[in-house]
N, C-alpha and C positions, 0 to 999 in steps of 0.2 A: 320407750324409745331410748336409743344408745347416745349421751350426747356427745355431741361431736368434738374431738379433738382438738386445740388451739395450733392454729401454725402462727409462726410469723417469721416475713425472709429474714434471713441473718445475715445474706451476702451472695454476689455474684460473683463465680470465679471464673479466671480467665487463664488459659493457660498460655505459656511462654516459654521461649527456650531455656530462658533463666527467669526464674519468679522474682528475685531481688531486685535484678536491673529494672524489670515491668513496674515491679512495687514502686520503686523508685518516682519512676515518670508520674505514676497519678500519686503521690504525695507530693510531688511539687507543683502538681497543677491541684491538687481541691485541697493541698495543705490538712489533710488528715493524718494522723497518727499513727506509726503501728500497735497493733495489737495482740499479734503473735509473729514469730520471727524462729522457724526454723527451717532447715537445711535446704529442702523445696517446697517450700509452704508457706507464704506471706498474710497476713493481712491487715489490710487497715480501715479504717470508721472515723465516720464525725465524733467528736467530745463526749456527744449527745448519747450514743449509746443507740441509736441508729444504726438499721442496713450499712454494709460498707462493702468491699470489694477483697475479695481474696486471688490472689495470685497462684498457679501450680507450676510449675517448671514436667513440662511435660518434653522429655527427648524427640519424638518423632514429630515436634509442630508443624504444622503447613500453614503457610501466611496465607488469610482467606482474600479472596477476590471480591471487590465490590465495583462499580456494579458487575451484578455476577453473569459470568459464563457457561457455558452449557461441561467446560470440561477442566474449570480448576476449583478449587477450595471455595466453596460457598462459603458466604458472613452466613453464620448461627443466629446470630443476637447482636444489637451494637445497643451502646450507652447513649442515652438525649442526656446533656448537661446544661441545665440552666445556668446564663451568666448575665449578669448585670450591665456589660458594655462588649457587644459582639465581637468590635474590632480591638479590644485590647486584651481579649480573653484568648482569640484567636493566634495574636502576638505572643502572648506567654505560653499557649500550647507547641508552638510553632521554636520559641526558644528554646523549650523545654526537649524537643527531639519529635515533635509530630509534623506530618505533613499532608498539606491539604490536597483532596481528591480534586481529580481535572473536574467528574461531573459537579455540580450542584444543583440538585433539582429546586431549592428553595430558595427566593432573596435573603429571605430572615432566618436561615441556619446554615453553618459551616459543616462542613461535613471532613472529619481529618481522621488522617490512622493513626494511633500509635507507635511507637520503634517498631513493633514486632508486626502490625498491619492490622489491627483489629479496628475495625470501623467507627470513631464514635461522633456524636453530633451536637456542637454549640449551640446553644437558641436564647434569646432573650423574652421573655411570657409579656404578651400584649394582650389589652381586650382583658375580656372575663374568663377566659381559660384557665383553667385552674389542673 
């Protein structure tokens, strides 16, 4: 038997009208590093050497719709980010240039878009959830 291949993610990418300005936004919200830094190509990671988040500057963007509609840009994918104090993490996203969706299905998560509208979601881990 063949063994199997090792994966492991290296990074979610998001594209943007501009990858810098994107990059931008989530390194001042999770204060991660960059770790490559060209012309439309961004990324950045924890310290650790950890998954991190890569940016693409893609011309044609369409800002996705959440909750979604039967006739514009569906959310693909959106980020859960655990934060230690819901209402103050939400503050600094909120400074930072996000802004919070009218829905919120949840008490205990925020649900905000980024500059560009890509959906992602604050929560703070209670209970044995892991």
């Amino acid at each position: 038997m063949d063994a199997q291949p090792r994966f492991r993610l290296s990074a979610t990418a998001l594209d943007a009208p501009n990858a810098h300005e994107l990059a931008e936004f989530y390194q001042g919200l999770l204060g991660w590093p960059r770790r490559k830094d060209e012309p439309d190509w961004v990324e950045i990671a924890p310290p650790d050497g950890s998954a991190g988040l890569s940016f693409q500057t893609e011309p044609l963007f369409t800002r996705p719709q959440w909750p979604s509609t039967r006739h514009e840009q569906q959310m693909m994918m959106h980020l859960d980010i655990e934060v230690d104090d819901l209402s103050s993490a939400v503050e600094r996203a909120l400074a930072l240039g996000a802004t919070a969706a009218d829905f919120q299905p949840q008490d205990d998560v925020r649900v905000l878009y980024d500059p560009v509208g890509h959906p992602f979601c604050l929560f703070v881990r209670t209970g044995s959830s892991t």
